[in-house]
VEXLUMBA-879593 format. One line per 8 residues: for each residue x, y, z of C-alpha. Coordinates in pm, whole numbers, plus 50000, padded with zeros to 5 digits. Example, Ala and Ser with C-alpha at 12.3 -4.5 7.8 and 13.67 -1.06 7.14 Angstrom:
BEGIN
51230/49550/50780 | 51367/49894/50714
% end
This chain:
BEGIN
34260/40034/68294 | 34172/40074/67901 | 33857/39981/67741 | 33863/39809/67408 | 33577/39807/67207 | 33523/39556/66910 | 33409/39687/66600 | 33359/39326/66447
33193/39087/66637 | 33381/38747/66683 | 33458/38518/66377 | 33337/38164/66364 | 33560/37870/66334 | 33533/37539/66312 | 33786/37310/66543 | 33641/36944/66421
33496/36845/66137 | 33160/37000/66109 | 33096/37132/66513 | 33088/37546/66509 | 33276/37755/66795 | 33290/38076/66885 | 33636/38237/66894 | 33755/38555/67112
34116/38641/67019 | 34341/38862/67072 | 34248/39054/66758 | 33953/39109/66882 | 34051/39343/67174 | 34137/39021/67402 | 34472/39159/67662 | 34621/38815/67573
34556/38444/67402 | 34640/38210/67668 | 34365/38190/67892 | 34404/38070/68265 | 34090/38116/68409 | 33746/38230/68342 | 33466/38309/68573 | 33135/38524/68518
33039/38762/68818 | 32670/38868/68964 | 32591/39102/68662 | 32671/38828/68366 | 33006/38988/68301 | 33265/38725/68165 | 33631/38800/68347 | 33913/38621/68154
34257/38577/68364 | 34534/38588/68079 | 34921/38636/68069 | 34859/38968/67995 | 34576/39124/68221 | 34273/39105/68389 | 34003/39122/68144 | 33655/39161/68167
33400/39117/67868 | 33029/39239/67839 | 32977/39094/67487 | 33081/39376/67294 | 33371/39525/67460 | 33652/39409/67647 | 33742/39623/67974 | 34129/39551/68050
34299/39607/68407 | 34682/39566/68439 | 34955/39666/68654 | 35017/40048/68725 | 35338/40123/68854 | 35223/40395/69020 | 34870/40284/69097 | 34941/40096/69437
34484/39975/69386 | 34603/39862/69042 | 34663/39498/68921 | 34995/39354/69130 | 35090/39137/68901 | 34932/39090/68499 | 34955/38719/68500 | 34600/38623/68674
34614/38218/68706 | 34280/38207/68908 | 33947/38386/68982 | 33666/38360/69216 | 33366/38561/69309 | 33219/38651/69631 | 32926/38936/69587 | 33058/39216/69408
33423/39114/69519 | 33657/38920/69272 | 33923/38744/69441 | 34200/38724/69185 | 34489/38514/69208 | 34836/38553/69017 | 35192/38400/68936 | 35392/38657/69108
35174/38942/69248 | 34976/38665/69519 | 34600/38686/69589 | 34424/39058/69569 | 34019/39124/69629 | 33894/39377/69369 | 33577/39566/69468 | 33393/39623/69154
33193/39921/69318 | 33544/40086/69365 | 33779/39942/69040 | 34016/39901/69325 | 34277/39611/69409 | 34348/39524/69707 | 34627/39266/69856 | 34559/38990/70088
34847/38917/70301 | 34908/38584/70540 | 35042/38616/70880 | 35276/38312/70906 | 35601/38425/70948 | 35778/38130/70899 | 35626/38115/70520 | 35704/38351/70266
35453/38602/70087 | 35190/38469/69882 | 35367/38659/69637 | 35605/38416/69596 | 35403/38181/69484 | 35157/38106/69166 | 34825/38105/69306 | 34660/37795/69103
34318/37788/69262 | 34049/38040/69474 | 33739/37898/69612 | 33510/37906/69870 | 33301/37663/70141 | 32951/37731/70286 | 33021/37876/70543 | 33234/38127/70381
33590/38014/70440 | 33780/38101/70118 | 34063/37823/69979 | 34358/37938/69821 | 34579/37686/69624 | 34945/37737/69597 | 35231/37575/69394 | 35438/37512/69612
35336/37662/69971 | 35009/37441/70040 | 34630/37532/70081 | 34534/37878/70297 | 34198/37883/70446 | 34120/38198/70524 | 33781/38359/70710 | 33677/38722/70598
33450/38756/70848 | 33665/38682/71160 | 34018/38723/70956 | 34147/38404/71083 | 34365/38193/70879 | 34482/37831/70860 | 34709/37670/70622 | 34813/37284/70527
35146/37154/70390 | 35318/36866/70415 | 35520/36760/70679 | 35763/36420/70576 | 35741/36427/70978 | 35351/36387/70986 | 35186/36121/70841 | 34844/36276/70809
34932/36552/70614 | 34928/36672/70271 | 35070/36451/70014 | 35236/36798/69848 | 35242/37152/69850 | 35160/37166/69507 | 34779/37220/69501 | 34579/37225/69200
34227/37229/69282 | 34009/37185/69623 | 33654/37187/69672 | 33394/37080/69947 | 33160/36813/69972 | 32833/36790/70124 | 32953/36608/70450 | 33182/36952/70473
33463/36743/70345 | 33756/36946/70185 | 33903/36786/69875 | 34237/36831/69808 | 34470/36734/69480 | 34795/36771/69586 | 34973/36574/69330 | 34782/36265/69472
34429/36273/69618 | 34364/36432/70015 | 34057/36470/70256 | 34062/36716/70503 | 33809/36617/70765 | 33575/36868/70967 | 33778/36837/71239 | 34081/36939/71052
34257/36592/70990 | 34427/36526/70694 | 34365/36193/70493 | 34560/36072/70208 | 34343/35863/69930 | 34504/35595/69796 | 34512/35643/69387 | 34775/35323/69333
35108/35330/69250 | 35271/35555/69017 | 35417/35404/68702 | 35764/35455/68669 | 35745/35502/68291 | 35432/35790/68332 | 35586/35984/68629 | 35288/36235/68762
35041/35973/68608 | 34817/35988/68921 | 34903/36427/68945 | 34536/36575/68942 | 34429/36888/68767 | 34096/36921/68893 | 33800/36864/69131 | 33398/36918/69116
33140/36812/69354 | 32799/36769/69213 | 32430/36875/69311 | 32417/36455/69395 | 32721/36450/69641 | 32962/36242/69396 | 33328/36416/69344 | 33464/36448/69010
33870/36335/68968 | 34005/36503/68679 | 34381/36380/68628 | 34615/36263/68344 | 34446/35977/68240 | 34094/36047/68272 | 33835/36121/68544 | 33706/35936/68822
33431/35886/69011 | 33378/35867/69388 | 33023/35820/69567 | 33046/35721/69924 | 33386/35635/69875 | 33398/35373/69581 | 33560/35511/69259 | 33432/35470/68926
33614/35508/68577 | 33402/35747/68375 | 33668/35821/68160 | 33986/35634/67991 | 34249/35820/67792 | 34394/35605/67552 | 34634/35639/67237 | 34298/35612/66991
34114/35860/67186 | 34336/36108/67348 | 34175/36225/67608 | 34438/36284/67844 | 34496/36520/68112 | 34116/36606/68161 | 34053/36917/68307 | 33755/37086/68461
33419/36940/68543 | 33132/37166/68468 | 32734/37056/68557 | 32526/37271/68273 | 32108/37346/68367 | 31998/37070/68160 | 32236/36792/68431 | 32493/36718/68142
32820/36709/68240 | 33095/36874/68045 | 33474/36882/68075 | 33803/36914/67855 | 34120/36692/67770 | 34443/36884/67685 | 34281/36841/67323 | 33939/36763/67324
33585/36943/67434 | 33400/36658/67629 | 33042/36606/67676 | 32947/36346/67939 | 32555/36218/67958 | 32425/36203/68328 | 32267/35963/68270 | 32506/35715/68121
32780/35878/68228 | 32974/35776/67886 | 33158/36107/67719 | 33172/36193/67342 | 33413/36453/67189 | 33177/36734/67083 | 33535/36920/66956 | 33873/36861/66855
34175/37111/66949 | 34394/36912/66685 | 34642/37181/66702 | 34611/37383/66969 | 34636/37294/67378 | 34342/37385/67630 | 34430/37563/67911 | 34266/37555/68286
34019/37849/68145 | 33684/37666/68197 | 33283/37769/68263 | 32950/37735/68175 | 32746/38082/68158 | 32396/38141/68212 | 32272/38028/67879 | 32446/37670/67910
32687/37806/67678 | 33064/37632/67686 | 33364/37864/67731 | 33725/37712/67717 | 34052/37908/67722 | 34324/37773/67551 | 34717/37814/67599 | 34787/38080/67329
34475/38046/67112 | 34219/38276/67314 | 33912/38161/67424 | 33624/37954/67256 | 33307/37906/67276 | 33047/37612/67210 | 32668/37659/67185 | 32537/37297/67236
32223/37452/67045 | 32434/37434/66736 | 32422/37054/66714 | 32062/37056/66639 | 32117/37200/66324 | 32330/36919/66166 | 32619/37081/66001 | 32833/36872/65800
33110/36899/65601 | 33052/36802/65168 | 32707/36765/65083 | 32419/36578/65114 | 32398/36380/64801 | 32641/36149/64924 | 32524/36119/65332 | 32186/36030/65131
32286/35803/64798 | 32632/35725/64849 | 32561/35359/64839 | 32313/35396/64527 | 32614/35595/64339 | 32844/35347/64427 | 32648/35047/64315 | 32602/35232/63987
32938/35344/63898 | 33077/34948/63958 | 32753/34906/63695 | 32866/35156/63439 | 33260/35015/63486 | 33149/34654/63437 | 32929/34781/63111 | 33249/34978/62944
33087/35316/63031 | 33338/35574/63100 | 33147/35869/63292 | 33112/35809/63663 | 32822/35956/63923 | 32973/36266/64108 | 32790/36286/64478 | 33020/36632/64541
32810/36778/64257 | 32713/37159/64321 | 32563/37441/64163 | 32394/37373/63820 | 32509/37009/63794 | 32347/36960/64109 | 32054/36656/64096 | 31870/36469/64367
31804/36217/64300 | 31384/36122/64276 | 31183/35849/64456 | 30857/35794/64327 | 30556/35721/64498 | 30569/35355/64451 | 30908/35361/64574 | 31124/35365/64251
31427/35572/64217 | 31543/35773/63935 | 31867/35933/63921 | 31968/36143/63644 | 32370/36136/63514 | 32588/36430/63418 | 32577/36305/63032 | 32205/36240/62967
32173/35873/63118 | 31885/35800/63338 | 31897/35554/63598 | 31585/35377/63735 | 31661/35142/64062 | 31294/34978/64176 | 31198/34873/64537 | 31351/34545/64478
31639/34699/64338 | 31667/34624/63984 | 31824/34869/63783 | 31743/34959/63409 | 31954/35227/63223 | 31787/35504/63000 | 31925/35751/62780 | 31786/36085/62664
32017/36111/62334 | 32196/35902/62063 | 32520/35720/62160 | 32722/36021/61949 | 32478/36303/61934 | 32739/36617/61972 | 32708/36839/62288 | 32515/36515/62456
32540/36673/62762 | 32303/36987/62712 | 32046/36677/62660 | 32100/36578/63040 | 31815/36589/63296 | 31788/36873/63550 | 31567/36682/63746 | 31197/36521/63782
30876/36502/63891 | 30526/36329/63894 | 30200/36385/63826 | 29877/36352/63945 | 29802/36041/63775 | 30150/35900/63857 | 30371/35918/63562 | 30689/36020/63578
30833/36286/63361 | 31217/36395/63334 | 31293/36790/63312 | 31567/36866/63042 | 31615/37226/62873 | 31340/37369/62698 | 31108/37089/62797 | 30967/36778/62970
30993/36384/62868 | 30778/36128/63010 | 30929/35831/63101 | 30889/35500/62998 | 31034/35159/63061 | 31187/35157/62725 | 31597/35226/62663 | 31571/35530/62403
31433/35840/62587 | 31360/36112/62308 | 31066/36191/62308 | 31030/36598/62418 | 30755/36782/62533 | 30886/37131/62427 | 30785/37426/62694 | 30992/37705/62568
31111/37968/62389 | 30773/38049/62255 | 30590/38364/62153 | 30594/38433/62500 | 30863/38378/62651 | 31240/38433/62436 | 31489/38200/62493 | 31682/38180/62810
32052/38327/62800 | 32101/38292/63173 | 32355/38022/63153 | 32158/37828/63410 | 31909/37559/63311 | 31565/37661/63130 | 31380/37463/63437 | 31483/37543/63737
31172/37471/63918 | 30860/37247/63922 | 30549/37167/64154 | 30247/36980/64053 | 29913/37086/64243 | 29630/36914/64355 | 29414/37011/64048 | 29665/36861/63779
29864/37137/63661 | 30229/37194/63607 | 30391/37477/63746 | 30748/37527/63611 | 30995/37826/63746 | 31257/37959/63471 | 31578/38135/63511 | 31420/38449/63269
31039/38432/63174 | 30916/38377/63546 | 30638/38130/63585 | 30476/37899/63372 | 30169/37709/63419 | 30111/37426/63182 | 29740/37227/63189 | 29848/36861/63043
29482/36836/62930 | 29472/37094/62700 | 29863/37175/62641 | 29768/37542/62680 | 30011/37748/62902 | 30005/38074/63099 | 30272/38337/63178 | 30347/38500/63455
30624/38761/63414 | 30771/39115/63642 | 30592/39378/63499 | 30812/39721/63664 | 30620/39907/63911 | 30336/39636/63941 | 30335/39533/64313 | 30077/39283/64177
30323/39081/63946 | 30541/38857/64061 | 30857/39043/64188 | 31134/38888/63952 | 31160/38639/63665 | 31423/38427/63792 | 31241/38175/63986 | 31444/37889/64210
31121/37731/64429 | 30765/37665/64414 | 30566/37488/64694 | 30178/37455/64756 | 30047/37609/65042 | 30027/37405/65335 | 29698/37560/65437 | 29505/37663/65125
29671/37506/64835 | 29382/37521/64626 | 29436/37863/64628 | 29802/37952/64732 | 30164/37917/64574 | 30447/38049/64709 | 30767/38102/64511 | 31107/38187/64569
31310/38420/64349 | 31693/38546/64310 | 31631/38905/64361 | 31252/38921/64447 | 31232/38726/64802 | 30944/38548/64847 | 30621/38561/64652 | 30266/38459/64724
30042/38413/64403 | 29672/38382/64467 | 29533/38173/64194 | 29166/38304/64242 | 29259/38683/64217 | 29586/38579/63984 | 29725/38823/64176 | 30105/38823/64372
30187/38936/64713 | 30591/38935/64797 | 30790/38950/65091 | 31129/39094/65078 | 31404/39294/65277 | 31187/39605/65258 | 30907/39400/65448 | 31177/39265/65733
31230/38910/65519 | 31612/38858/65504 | 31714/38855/65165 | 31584/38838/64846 | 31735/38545/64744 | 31533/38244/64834 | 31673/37895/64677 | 31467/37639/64871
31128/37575/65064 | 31068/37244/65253 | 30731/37213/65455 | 30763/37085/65817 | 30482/36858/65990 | 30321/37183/66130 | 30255/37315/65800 | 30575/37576/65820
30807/37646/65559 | 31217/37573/65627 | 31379/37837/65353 | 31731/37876/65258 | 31891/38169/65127 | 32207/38412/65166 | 32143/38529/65466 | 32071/38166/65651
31768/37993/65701 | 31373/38167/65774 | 31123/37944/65906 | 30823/38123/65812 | 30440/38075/65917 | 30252/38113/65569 | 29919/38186/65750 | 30079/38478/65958
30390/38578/65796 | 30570/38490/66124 | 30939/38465/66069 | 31224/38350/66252 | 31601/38353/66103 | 31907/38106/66174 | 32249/38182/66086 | 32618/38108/66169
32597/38149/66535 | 32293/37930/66551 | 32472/37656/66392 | 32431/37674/65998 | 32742/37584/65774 | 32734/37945/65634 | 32487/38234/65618 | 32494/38191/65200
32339/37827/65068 | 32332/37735/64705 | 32045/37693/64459 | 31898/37364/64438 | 32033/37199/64730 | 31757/37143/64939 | 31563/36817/65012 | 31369/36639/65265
31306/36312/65307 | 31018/36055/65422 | 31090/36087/65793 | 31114/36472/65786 | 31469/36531/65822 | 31561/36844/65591 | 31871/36891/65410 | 32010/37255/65274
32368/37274/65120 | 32565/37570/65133 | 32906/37692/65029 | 33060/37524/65374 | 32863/37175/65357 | 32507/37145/65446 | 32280/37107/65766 | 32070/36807/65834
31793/36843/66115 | 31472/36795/66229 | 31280/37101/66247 | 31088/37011/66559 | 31359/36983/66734 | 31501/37316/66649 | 31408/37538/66977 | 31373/37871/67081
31672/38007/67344 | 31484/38076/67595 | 31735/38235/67809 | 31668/38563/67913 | 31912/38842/67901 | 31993/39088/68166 | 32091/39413/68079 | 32354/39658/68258
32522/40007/68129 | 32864/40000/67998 | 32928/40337/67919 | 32775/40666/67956 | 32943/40958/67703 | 32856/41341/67728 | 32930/41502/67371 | 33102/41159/67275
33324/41152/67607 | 33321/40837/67792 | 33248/41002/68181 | 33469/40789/68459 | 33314/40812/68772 | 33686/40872/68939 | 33742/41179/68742 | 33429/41291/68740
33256/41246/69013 | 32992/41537/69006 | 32850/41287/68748 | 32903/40915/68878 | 32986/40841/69201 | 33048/40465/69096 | 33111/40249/68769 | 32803/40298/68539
32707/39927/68584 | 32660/40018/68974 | 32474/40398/68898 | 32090/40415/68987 | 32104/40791/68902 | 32289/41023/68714 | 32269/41386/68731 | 32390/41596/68422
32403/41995/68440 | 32189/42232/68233 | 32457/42236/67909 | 32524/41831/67912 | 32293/41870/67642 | 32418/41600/67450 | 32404/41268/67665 | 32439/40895/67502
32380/40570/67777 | 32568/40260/67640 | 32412/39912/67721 | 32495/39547/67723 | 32264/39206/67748 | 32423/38957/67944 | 32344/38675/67685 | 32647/38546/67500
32489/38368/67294 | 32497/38552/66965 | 32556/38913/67126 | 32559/39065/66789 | 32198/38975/66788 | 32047/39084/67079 | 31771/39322/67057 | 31724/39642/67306
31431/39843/67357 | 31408/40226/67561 | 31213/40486/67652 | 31300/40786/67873 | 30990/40861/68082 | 30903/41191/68045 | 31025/41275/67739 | 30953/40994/67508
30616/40921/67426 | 30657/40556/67385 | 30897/40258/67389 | 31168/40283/67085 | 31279/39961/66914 | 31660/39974/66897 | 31673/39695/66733 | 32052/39562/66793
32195/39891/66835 | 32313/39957/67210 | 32309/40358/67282 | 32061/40561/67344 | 32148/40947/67250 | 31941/41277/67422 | 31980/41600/67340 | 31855/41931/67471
31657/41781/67746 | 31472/42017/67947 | 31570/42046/68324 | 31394/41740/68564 | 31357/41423/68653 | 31347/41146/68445 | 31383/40760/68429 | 31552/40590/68125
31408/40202/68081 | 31552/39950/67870 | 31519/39577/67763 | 31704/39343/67617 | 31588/39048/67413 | 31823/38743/67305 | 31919/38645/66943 | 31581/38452/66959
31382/38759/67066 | 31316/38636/67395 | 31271/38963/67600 | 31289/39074/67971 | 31048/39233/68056 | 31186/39342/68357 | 31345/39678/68250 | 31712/39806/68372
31655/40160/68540 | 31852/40480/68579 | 31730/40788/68707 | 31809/41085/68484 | 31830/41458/68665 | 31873/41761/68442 | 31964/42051/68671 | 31869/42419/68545
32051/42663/68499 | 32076/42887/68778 | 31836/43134/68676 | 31578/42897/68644 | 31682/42786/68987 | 31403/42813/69324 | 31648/42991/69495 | 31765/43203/69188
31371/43292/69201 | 31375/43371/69510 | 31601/43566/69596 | 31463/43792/69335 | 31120/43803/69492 | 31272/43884/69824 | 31508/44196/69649 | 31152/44260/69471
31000/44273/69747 | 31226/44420/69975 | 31307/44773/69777 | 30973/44800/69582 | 30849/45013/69864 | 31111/45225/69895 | 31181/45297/69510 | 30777/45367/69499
30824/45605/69781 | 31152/45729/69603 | 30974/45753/69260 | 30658/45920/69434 | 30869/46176/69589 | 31048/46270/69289 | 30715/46350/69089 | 30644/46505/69370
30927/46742/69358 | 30900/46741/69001 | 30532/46868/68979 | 30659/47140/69260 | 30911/47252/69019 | 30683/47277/68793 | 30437/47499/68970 | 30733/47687/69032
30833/47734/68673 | 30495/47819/68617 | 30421/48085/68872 | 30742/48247/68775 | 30601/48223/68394 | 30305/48440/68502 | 30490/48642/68709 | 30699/48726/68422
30448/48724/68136 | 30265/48977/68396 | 30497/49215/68476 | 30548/49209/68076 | 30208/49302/68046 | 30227/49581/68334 | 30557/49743/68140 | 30399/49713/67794
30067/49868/67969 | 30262/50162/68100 | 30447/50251/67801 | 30101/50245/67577 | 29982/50502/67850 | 30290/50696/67923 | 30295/50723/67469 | 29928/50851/67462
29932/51107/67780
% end
């Protein structure tokens, strides 16, 4: 068993033109690329059956089982063509190693064995289906030996194969798929279509005849009964249909379509249908029961690999490509391939270019435009459109379509094309004025457009070296002035009335100027705009400037926005702002600050969009371009996932070393997924708890939250980081709680537990304690008697010492005494 861990999360792809997948390869820790089967167990653990291994996959990290020689619980055989779940037991099936129950609790395999003596081991056959009936009766497809029905609970076993002596039997022993209905029908596709009654009697369904020129044209590949009672025919040429017998056509393979050999039928929560040709990802309305092609597998082949998880996300395996998957969530978001200017104006630009070539003019309107040549084109408010030309021609087409040409420079004027229009706008008394460098023009119904309005360079503001256009942004607001953005001098605000203007420029270390002086957007405030602008900046994030204090708040990576490159704001119908920028989209609540982000996984053409490609139209459909296309969507229709994520443990290390619960088992007594408690010794005093949410949906952005009770304080955000690290806890009980939340920070409140003991170390131990007490107690009487009696002793010897002191120092006195008398007699 080895465990993989990814240290780059899955790269998107796209398959068709403009639908986003999801791709797990084997270069991303994947055993294998071709992808049998796929199933996801009790915990939200995704097990892929490959050529190569058993593989099971948390998000993050793949877990791999395989063959072990000399492991007889190991893997028999590391082809697994077919997977089901019962509990916490996987029933695995193989091409060579037969059908084997692995007990999650244990990481052991086991091997089921038949009792028919007259047919050989399972082993000898590919197993190409596992499932189960109601009543628990598990059916196990064979190619070549027939269907096994076999009864954990009482270990009885039945099988069915044909018989050419039998009439009701099955049609072959070749058995791709079976499944029950809900009159306890089994469904069998054995080559052609059989019933196997309650009773036990076989019926064949008649399908037609085969066509010589298509043999195995009626050969099934799959079967699905719905919550409704119908049964879903996958085969070559499509799928049928049967309620109460009668078969429907749902779907036709044909040469223009190529839908053929359709494979699995999956039902996701919302009642669509979904399913697969050998080429094609298939979404089927329930209601209409008609199928679109939501991808295209141009080059590559799907294999029988085929679920739906919890989130209603779509995972396929493929036959030597890995496995993909599709977020149906992704189509709301519009992504298309080119850009937008010619989804929008295609037809204007057309009619105009067969305009210019009938009046000798060579230029031509570009609709794949980007970067600084980029111009949307403008509708007025009374409905006239002006579009502006690469080489300073303007183009006005009215309601009723009538087109007048305008130019902004003599015929020959030399560099004619730094005299082109960046763009337009209009003012509060409804004229329309044309943004060129340095300045503004106002527009008239006259030919000869020359007249500027010149803005800057002024004593205020030098001249713009940027290389981008000395406008790049304009709003108009409700009290009639201009506000223009610039690539170098920041903001400008102009008052037509009096042709005075006002600077706003970065001033370093003033948190009250605006942040940068290369402004890309400006948009009222939805809420207050008589008091409010926001503006967008490359390199500042996003600015608010209150006119009444004149005074600039911003938002930028620092303060949890994004990035700090904003191109684009659009305004939504609930007074929200839509922003683009490098690292995807932010819908943002100006009168809370509440942000959500979108990227990749959510559906956008790229995390990175471009400057000035961004545009919303009358219906409030918004456009943002990027460097992969652009995304077209309605923002009300853009949705929270709401799916909430369970977590589990996937790894718990002790000084960085992953702990196995076989080796050591004073530690875990089972996998870490399956461990309520843990119990670490006095020096595990550096402990880190690995965790996984169960939502697929963009794992890299699932949030986690913990907090180990007793020794933290409070919850800590994790943000999208999954361990949790201790060290030096003190000896006790403890309980570790975390939470996951989905890329859409949807969180569970419902923590996962695990019960943390620290043991002591033995001297801080109760019975460490008290055996000391006891020896304390025990011997403190007799070493007090001991000690007593040797003071005792020692204060006799004492007394001793000192009598035989006196007695000396006496008779010392009595000899000196007698020699003083016996001198003076």
């Amino acid at each position: 068993m080895n465990r993989l861990t990814l240290f780059s999360f899955i790269f998107l792809t796209t398959l068709s033109a403009d639908t986003p997948v999801r791709r797990i390869t084997i270069n991303d820790g994947l055993s294998q690329n071709y992808i049998y089967t796929i199933l996801q167990d009790r915990m939200g653990f995704l097990w892929f059956g490959t050529k190569d291994g058993l593989n099971r996959y948390d998000g993050y990290s793949f877990q791999v089982y395989r063959k072990d020689n000399a492991d007889p619980l190991s893997l028999s055989d590391n082809t697994v063509t077919a997977l089901h779940r019962t509990g916490d037991t996987l029933w695995v099936g193989t091409a060579a190693g037969g059908v084997l129950l692995f007990d999650q609790r244990r990481a052991e395999f086991r091997r089921l064995h038949h009792p028919f003596p007259d047919i050989a081991p399972m082993e000898q056959r590919q197993i190409n289906m596992i499932t189960s009936t109601r009543d628990g009766r598990i059916l196990i497809g064979t190619d070549g030996a027939g269907l096994f029905i076999h009864t954990p609970a009482t270990g009885r076993w039945g099988v069915y194969r044909p018989d050419s002596a039998v009439t009701n039997s099955l049609s072959s022993g070749h058995i791709s798929d079976a499944v029950e209905d809900a009159q306890g029908n089994i469904w069998v596709a054995a080559n052609g279509l059989n019933l196997i009654r309650p009773g036990g009697t076989v019926e064949r369904i008649d399908r037609g005849q085969e066509d010589p020129a298509m043999p195995g044209i009626n050969r099934i590949s799959s079967l699905m009964c719905d919550p409704d009672g119908r049964v879903w025919v996958s085969y070559r040429l499509g799928i049928d249909l049967y309620v109460n017998g009668e078969r429907r056509r749902i779907i036709t393979a044909t040469a223009a379509n190529n839908y053929f050999w359709c494979g699995k039928v999956r039902r996701a929560s919302d009642g669509t249908f979904w399913t697969t040709s050998i080429h094609h990802l298939l979404r089927i309305d329930a209601a209409s029961l008609t199928a679109e092609a939501v991808a295209a597998f141009t080059d590559q082949r799907i294999a029988g690999g085929f679920v739906i998880d919890r989130s209603d996300n779509v995972w396929v395996g493929t036959a030597g490509w890995g496995a993909v998957m599709y977020n149906p969530r992704t189509a709301l978001f519009g992504r298309r391939s080119g850009n937008f200017l010619e989804a929008l104006y295609g037809n204007v630009y057309a009619r105009l270019n067969r305009l210019k070539k009938k009046n000798n003019e060579m230029s031509t309107f570009d609709a794949g435009m980007r970067g600084n040549e980029f111009r949307i084109p403008f509708r007025s408010t009374n409905g006239d459109l002006y579009i502006a030309t690469s080489d300073a021609y303007i183009f006005r087409m009215t309601k009723d379509s009538v087109v007048t040409m305008h130019t902004l420079a003599p015929e020959r004027t030399p560099e004619r094309k730094q005299y082109s229009a960046t763009g337009f706008f209009e003012d509060s008394t409804h004229t329309v004025w044309i943004i060129r460098n340095s300045g503004i023009v106002r527009f008239f119904d006259v030919p000869e457009l020359y007249d500027l309005l010149p803005l800057y360079p002024d004593a205020g503001a030098p001249p713009n070296s940027s290389g981008y256009s000395d406008i790049s942004a304009v709003t108009v607001t409700r009290d009639g002035f201009y506000w223009f953005g610039t690539p170098t001098n920041g903001l400008l605000r102009y008052d037509p009335k009096r042709g005075t203007k006002q600077w706003y420029r970065y001033r370093e270390f003033d948190t009250t100027a605006i942040s940068h002086n290369h402004v890309l957007c400006i948009v009222e405030d939805p809420n207050e705009p008589a008091r409010y602008l926001w503006i967008g900046t490359d390199g500042g994030g996003l600015n608010r400037f209150d006119r009444t204090e004149e005074r600039f708040t911003s938002f930028t990576e620092r303060d949890g926005f994004p990035n700090n490159t904003v191109y684009g704001i659009l305004t939504d119908s609930r007074k929200r702002f839509w922003i683009s920028t490098n690292k995807g989209i932010v819908r943002f609540d100006p009168a809370t600050a509440d942000m959500h982000s979108y990227d990749v996984y959510d559906g956008l053409q790229s995390n990175e969009f471009n400057r000035k490609e961004f545009h919303r139209t009358v219906d409030g459909r918004m456009y943002f371009g990027g460097v992969n296309g652009y995304n077209a969507f309605r923002p009300e229709a853009i949705a929270l996932n709401t799916a909430v994520p369970e977590v589990v443990f996937t790894d718990l290390r002790l000084f960085n070393r992953s702990i196995s619960f076989k080796r050591d088992t004073s530690i875990l007594r089972l996998p870490v997924e399956f461990t309520d408690t843990v119990v670490l010794g006095h020096s595990d005093n550096v402990v880190t708890f690995e965790f996984a949410a169960m939502e697929f949906t963009a794992s890299a952005k699932n949030r986690f939250r913990y907090m180990l009770e007793g020794f933290d304080e409070d919850w800590i955000l994790n943000r999208t980081s999954r361990t949790a690290t201790f060290t030096n806890i003190d000896p006790g009980t403890y309980r570790l709680l975390v939470k996951g939340a989905n890329g859409d920070r949807v969180w569970n409140d419902v923590p996962r537990t695990m019960v943390v003991i620290v043991r002591p170390p033995f001297w801080r131990t109760w019975w460490f304690i008290t055996v000391v007490a006891l020896l304390f107690l025990s011997t403190g009487p007799f070493i007090y008697y001991r000690r007593v009696t040797e003071l005792k002793r020692e204060q006799q010897r004492q007394q001793e010492v000192s009598r035989l002191l006196i007695e000396s120092q006496e008779g010392e006195r009595k000899r000196i005494a007698q020699e003083m008398h016996d001198s003076l007699g």
